[in-house]
BALOBA-1460 file (C-alpha; in Angstrom, 3 decimals):
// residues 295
<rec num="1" residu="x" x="-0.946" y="13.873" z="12.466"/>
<rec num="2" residu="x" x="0.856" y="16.659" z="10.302"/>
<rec num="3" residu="x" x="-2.227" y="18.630" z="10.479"/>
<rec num="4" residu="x" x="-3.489" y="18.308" z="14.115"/>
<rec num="5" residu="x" x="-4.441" y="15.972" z="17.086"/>
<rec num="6" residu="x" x="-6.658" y="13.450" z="17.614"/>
<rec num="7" residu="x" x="-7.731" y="14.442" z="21.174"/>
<rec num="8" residu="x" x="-10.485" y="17.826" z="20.708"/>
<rec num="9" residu="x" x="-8.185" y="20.406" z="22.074"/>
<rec num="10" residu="x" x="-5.714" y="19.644" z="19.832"/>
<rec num="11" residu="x" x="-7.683" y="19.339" z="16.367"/>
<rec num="12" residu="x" x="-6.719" y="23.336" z="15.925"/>
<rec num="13" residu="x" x="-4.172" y="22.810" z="13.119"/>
<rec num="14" residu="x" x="-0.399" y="23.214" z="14.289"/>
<rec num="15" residu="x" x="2.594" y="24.384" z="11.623"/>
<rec num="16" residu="x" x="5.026" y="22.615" z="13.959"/>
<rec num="17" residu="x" x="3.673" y="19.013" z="13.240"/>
<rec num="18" residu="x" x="4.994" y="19.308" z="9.698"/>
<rec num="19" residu="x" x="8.617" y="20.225" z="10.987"/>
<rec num="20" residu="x" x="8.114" y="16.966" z="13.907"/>
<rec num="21" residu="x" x="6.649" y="14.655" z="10.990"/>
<rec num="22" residu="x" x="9.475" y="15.821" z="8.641"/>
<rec num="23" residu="x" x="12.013" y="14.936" z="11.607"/>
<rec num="24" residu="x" x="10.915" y="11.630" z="12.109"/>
<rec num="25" residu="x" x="10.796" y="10.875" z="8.360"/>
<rec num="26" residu="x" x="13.718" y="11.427" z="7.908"/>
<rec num="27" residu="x" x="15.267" y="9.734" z="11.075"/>
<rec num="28" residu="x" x="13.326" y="6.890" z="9.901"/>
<rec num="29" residu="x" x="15.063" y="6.688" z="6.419"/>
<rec num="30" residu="x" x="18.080" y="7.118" z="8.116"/>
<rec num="31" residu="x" x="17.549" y="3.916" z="9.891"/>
<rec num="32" residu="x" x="16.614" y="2.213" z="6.593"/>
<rec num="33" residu="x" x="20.047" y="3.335" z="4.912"/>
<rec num="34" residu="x" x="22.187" y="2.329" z="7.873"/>
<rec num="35" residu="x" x="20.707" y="-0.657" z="8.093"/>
<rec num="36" residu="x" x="20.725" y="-1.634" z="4.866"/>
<rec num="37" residu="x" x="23.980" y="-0.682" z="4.857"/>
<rec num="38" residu="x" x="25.361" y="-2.335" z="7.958"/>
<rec num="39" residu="x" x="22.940" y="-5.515" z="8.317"/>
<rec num="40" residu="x" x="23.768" y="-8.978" z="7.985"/>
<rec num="41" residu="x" x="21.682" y="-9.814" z="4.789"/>
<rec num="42" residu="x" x="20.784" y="-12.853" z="6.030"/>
<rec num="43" residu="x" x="18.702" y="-11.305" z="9.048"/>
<rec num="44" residu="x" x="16.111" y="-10.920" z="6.100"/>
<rec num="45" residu="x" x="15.406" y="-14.275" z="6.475"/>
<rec num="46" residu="x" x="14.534" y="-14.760" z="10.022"/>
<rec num="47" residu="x" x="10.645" y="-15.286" z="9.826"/>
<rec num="48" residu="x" x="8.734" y="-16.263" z="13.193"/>
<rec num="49" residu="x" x="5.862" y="-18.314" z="12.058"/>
<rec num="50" residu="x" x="5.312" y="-19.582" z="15.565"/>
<rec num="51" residu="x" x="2.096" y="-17.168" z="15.859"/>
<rec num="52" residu="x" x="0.633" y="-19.478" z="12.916"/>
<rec num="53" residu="x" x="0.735" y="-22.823" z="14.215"/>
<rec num="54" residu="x" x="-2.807" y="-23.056" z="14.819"/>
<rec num="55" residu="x" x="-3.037" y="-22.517" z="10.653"/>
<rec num="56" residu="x" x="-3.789" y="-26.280" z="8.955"/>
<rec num="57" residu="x" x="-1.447" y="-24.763" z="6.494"/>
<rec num="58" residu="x" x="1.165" y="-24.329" z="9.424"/>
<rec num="59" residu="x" x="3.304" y="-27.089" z="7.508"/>
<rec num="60" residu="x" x="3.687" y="-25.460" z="4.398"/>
<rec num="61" residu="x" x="4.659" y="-22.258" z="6.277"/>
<rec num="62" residu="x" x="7.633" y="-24.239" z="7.819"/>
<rec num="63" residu="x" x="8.769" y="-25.709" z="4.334"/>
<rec num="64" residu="x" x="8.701" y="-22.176" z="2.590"/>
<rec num="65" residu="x" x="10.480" y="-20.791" z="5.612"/>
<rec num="66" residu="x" x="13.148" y="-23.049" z="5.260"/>
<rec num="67" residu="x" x="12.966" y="-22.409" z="1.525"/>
<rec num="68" residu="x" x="13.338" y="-19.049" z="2.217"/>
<rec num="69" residu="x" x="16.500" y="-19.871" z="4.712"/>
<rec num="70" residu="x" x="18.529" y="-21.776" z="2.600"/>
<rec num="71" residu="x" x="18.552" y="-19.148" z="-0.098"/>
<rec num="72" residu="x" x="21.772" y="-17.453" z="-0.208"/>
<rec num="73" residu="x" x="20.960" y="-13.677" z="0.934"/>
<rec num="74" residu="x" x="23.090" y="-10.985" z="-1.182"/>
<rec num="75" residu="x" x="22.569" y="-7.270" z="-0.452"/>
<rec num="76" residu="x" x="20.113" y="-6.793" z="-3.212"/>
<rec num="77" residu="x" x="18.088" y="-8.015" z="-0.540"/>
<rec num="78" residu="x" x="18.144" y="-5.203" z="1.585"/>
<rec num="79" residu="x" x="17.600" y="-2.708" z="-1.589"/>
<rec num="80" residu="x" x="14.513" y="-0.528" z="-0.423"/>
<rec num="81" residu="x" x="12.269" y="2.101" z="-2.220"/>
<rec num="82" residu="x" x="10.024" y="4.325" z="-0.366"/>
<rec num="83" residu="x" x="6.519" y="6.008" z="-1.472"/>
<rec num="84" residu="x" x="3.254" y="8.204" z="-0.224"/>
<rec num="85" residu="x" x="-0.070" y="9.734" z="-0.660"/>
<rec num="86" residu="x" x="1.012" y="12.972" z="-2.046"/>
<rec num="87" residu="x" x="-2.007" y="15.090" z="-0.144"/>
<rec num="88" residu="x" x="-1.266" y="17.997" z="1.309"/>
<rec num="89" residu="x" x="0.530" y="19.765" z="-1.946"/>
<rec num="90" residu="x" x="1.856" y="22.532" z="-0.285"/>
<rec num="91" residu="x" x="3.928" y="20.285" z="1.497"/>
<rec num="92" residu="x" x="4.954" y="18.512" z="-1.337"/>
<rec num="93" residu="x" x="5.658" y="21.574" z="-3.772"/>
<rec num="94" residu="x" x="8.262" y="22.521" z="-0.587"/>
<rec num="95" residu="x" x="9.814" y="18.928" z="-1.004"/>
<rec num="96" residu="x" x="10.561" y="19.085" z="-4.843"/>
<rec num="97" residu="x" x="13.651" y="20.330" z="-6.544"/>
<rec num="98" residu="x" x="14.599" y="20.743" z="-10.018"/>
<rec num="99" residu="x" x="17.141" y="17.969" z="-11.350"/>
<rec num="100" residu="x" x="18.394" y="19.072" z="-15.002"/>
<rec num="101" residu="x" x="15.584" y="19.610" z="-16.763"/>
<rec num="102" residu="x" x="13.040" y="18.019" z="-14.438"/>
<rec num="103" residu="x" x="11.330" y="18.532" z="-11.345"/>
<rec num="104" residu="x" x="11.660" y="15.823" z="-8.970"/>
<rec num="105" residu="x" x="9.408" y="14.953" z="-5.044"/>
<rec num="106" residu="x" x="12.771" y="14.480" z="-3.402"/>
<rec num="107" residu="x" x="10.707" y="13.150" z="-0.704"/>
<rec num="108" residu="x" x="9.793" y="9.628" z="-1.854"/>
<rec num="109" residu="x" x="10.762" y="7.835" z="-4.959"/>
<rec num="110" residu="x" x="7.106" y="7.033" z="-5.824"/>
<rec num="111" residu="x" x="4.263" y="9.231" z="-4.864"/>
<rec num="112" residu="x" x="0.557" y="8.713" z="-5.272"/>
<rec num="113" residu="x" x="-3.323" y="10.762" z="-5.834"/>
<rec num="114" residu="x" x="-5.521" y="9.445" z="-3.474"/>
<rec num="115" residu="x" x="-9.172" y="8.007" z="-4.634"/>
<rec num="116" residu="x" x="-10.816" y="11.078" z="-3.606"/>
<rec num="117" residu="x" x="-8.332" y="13.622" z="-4.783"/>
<rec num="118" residu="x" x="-7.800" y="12.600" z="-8.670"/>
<rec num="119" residu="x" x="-10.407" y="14.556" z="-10.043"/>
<rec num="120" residu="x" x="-9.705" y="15.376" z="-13.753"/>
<rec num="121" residu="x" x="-8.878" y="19.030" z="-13.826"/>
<rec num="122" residu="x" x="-8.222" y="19.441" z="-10.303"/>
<rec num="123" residu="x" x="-4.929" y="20.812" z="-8.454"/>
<rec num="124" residu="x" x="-3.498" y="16.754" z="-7.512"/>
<rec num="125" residu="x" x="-3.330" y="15.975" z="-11.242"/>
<rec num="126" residu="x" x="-1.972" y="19.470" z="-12.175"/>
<rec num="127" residu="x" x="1.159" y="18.986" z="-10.049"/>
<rec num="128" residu="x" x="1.623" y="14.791" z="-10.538"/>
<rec num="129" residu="x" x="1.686" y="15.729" z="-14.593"/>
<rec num="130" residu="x" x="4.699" y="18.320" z="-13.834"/>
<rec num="131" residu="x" x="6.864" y="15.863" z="-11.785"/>
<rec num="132" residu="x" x="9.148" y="13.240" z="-13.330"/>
<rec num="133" residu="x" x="8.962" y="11.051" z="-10.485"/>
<rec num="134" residu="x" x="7.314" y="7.383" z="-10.702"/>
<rec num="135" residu="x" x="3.742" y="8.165" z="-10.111"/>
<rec num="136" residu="x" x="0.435" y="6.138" z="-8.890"/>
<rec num="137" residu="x" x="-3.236" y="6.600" z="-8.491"/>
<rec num="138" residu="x" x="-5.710" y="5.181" z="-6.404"/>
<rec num="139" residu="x" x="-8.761" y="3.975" z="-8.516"/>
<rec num="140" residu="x" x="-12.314" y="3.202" z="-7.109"/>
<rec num="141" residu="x" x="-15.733" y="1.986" z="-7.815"/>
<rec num="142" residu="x" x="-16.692" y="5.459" z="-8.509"/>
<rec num="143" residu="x" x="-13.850" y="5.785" z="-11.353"/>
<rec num="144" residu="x" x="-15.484" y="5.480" z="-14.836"/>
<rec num="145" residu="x" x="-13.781" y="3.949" z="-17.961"/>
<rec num="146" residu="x" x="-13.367" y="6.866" z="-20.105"/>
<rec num="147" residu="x" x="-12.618" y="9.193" z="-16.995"/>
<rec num="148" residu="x" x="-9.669" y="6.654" z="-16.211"/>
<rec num="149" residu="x" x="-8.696" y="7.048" z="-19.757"/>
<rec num="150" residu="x" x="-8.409" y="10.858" z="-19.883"/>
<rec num="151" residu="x" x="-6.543" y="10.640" z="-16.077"/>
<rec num="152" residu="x" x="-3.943" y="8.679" z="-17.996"/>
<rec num="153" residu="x" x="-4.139" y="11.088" z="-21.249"/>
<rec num="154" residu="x" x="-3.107" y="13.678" z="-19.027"/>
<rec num="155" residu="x" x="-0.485" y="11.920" z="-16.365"/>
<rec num="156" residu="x" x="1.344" y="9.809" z="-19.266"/>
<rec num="157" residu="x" x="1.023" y="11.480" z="-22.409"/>
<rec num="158" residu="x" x="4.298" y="10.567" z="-23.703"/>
<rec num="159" residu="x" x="3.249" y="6.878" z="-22.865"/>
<rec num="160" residu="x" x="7.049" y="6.650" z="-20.881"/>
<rec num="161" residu="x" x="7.139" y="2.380" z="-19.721"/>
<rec num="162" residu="x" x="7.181" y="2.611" z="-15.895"/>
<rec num="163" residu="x" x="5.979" y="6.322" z="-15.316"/>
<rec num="164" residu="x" x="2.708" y="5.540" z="-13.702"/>
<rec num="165" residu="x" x="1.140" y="2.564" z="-11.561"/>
<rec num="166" residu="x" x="-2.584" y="2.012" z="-11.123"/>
<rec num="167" residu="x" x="-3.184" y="1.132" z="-7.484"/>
<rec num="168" residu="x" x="-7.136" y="-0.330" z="-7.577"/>
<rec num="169" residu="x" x="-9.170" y="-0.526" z="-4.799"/>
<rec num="170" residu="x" x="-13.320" y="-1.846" z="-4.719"/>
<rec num="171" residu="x" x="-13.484" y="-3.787" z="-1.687"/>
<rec num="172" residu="x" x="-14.142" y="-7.358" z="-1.613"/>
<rec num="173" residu="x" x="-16.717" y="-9.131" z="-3.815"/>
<rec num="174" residu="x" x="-16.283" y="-5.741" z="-6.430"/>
<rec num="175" residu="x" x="-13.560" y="-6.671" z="-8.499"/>
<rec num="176" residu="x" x="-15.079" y="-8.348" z="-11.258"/>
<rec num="177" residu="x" x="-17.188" y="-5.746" z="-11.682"/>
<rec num="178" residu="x" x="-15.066" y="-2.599" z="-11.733"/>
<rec num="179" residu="x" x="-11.335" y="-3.960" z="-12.580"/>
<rec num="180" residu="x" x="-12.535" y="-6.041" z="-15.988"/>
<rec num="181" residu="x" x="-13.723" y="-2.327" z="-17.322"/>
<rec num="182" residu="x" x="-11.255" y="-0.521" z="-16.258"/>
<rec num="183" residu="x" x="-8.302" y="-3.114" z="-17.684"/>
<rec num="184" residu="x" x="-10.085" y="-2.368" z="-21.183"/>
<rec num="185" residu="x" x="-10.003" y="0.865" z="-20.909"/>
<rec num="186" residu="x" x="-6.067" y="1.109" z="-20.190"/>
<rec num="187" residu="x" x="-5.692" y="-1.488" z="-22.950"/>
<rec num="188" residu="x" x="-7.537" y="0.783" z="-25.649"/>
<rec num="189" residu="x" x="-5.678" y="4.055" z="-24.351"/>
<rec num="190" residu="x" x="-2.195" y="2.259" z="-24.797"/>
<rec num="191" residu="x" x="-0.684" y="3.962" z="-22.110"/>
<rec num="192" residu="x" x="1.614" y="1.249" z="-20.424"/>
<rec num="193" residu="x" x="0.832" y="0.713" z="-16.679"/>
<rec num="194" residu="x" x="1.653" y="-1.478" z="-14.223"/>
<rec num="195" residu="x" x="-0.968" y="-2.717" z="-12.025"/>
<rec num="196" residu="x" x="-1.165" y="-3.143" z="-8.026"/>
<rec num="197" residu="x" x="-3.931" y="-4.234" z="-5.367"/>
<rec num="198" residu="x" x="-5.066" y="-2.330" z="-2.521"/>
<rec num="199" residu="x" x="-6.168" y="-4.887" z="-0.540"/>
<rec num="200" residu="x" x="-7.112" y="-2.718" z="2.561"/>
<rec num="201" residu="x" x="-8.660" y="0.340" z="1.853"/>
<rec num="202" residu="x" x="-11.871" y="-0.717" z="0.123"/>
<rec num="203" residu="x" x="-12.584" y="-3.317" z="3.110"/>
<rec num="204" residu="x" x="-12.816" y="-0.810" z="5.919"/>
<rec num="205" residu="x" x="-15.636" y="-1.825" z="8.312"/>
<rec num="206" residu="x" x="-16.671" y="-0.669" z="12.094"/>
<rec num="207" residu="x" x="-16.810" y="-3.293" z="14.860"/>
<rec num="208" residu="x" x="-20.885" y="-3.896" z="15.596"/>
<rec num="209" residu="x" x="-19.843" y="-4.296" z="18.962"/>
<rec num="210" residu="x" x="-17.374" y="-1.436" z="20.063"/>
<rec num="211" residu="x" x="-17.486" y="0.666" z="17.170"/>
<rec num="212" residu="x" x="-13.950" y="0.085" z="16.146"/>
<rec num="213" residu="x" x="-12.666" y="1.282" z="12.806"/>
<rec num="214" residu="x" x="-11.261" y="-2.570" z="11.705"/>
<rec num="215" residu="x" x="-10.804" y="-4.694" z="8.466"/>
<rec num="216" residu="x" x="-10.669" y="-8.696" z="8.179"/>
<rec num="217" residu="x" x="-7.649" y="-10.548" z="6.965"/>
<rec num="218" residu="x" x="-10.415" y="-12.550" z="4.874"/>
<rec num="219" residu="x" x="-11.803" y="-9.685" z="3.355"/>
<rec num="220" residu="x" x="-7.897" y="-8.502" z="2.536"/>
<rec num="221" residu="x" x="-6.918" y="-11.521" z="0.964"/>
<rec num="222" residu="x" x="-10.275" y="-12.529" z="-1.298"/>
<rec num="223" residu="x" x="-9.839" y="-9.260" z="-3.020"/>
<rec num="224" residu="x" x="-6.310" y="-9.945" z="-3.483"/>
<rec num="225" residu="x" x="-7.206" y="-13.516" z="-4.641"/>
<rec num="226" residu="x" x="-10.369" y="-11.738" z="-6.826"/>
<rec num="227" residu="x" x="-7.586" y="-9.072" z="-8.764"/>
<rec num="228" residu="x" x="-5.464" y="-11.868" z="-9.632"/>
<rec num="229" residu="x" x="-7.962" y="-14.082" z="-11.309"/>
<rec num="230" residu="x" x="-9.185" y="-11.212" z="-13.169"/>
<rec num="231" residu="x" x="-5.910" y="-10.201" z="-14.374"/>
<rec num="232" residu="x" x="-5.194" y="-13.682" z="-15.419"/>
<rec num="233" residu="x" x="-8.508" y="-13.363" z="-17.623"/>
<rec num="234" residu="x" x="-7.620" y="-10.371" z="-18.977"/>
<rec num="235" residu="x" x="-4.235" y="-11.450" z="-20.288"/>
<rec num="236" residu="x" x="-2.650" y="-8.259" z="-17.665"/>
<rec num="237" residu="x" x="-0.384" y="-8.602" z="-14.952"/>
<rec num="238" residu="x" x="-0.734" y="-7.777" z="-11.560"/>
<rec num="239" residu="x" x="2.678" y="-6.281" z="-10.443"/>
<rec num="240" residu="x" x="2.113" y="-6.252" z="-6.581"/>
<rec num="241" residu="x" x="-0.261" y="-5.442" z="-3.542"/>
<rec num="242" residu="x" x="-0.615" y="-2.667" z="-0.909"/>
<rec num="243" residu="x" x="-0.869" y="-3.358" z="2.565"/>
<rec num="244" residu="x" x="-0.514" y="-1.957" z="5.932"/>
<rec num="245" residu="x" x="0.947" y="-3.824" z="8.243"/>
<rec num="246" residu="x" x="3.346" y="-3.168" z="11.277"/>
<rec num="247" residu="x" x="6.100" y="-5.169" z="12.637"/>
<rec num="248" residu="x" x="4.874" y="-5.412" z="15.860"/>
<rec num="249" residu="x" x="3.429" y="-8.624" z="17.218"/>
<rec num="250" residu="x" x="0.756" y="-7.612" z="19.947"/>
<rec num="251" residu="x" x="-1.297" y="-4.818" z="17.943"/>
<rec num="252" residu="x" x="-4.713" y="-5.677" z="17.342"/>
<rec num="253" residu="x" x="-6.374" y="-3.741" z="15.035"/>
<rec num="254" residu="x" x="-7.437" y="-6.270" z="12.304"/>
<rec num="255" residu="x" x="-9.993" y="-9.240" z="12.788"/>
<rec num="256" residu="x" x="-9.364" y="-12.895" z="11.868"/>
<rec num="257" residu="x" x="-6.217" y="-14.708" z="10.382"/>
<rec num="258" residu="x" x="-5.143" y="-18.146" z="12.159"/>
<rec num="259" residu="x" x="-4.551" y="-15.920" z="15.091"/>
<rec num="260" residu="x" x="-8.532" y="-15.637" z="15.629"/>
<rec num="261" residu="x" x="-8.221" y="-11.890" z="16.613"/>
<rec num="262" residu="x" x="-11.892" y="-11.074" z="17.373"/>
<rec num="263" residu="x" x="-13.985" y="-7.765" z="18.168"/>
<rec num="264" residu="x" x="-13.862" y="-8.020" z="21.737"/>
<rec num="265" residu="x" x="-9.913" y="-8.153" z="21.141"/>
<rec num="266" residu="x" x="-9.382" y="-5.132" z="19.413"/>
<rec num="267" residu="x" x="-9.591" y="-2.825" z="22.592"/>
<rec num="268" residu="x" x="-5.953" y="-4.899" z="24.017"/>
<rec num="269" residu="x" x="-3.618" y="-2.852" z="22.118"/>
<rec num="270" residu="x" x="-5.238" y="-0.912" z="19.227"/>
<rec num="271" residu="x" x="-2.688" y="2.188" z="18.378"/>
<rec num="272" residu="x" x="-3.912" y="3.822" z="14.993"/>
<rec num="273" residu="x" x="-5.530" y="7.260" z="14.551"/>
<rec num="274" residu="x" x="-6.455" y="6.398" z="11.212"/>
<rec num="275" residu="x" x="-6.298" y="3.218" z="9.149"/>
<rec num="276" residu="x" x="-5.712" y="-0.233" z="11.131"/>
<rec num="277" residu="x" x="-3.116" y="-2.485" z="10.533"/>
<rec num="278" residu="x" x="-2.057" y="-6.134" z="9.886"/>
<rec num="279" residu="x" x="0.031" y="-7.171" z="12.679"/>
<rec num="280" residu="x" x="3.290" y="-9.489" z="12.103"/>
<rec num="281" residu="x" x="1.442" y="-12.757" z="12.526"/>
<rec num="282" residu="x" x="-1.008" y="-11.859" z="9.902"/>
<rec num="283" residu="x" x="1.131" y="-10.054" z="7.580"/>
<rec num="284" residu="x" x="3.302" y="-13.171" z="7.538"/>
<rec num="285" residu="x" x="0.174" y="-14.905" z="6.414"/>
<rec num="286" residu="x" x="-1.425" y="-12.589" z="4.191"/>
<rec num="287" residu="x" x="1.865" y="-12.807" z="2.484"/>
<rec num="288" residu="x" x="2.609" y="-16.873" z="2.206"/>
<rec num="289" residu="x" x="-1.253" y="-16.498" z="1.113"/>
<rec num="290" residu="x" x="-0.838" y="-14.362" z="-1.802"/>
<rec num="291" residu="x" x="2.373" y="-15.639" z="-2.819"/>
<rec num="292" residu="x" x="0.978" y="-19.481" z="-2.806"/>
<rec num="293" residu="x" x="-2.024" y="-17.806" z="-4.474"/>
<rec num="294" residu="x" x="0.342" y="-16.532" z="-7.556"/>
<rec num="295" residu="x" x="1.484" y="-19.984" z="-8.163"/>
């Protein structure tokens, strides 16, 4: 959308959607700060799990809920941190200042290099190694050992504790496979990482029946499940999980979950241009999933 439209009159590329996506960036984290700022903390705690009650888990939902609920909420609750693909780099060399000594991306506190852009030697990795922001990259089936160990040679040579996050992503049924090698091969650089799970972006699939671009919650949550148990093998710790998800309650964009969200359901109130997204009722159990899962 910073580039261009979706519709085919608009695909021309237009300056003036970097100024709009800039404007509602930033209106956005202005939200996030007032709120944060101005909320009741306990408002945090105000899950509807009334979606899930066709879930035979339904009554552990409603025990952690009230778990959750009787918690006293502080403002450390509220505390947010925001992040993004780094992409287009000419936007992102406009967004970064020099603090002291450094050069910060004033636009995010964490940024990350895609999967298809972290090419040793190429321009991504050129500007992440000059920033002194907390960085991440995207790893794939296609990333070998000893090419993930230069990428870290060259991002984290100083081999500074919290500098850079390795965000994998193989899809469902893959981890085994690809994450086993590629913990070794962080282990004998002895760069310090920490680890996170893209549970979405390796599990894209298109609708047989309408051609939607979709993903299933199922799919989502075995290679969550998958990255764990490898990481417990491994003696390495998985230090979180990326998802998309929106806060609305009617978008249907995903399949499955206890909310049965079919094919033929998709077409109701699909939004996305690009990547489809959880909706509240199966966020809400993607995350009592993974977090029973880490137990």
């Amino acid at each position: 959308d910073n580039i261009n439209g979706f519709e085919p009159k608009d695909r021309k590329w237009d300056p003036e959607r970097l100024l709009q996506g800039y404007f509602h960036s930033a209106a956005t984290l202005n939200y996030l700060r007032s709120y944060t700022a101005c909320a009741d903390p306990a408002d945090t705690t105000n899950i509807d799990i009334n979606a899930l009650r066709s879930s035979p888990e339904f009554e552990n939902f409603s025990k952690d809920v009230r778990a959750i609920r009787a918690k006293e909420a502080t403002k450390e609750t509220t505390e947010f941190f925001t992040s993004h693909e780094a992409m287009q780099l000419d936007l992102e060399e406009a967004l970064t200042r020099k603090v002291g000594d450094k050069y910060y991306n004033l636009s995010a506190h964490l940024v990350w290099i895609g999967d298809r852009t972290r090419q040793v030697g190429g321009a991504h990795l050129e500007y992440f190694r000059g920033i002194a922001n907390p960085i991440a990259v995207k790893v794939g089936p296609s990333m070998k050992n000893d090419e993930l160990k230069e990428l870290l040679q060259i991002l984290n040579p100083n081999k500074e504790e919290g500098r850079i996050m390795i965000i994998t992503r193989y899809g469902a049924g893959k981890v085994e496979e690809m994450l086993t090698g590629h913990i070794q091969a962080v282990k004998e650089s002895g760069i310090p990482v920490t680890w996170q799970c893209d549970g979405v972006h390796g599990n894209g699939i298109v609708a047989a029946s309408n051609k939607f671009k979709t993903r299933r919650l199922e799919d989502i949550l075995q290679e969550i499940m998958e990255c764990m148990a490898v990481h417990e093998k491994c003696g390495s710790i998985l230090g979180g999980i990326h998802l998309e998800v929106t806060g609305q309650t009617s978008v249907t964009e995903c399949l499955g979950g206890c909310v049965g969200l079919t094919e033929d359901m998709l077409p109701q109130n699909y939004e996305t241009y690009c990547d489809p997204r959880l909706n509240y009722a199966q966020s809400i159990e993607a995350a009592f999933a993974v977090a029973n899962g880490a137990k």
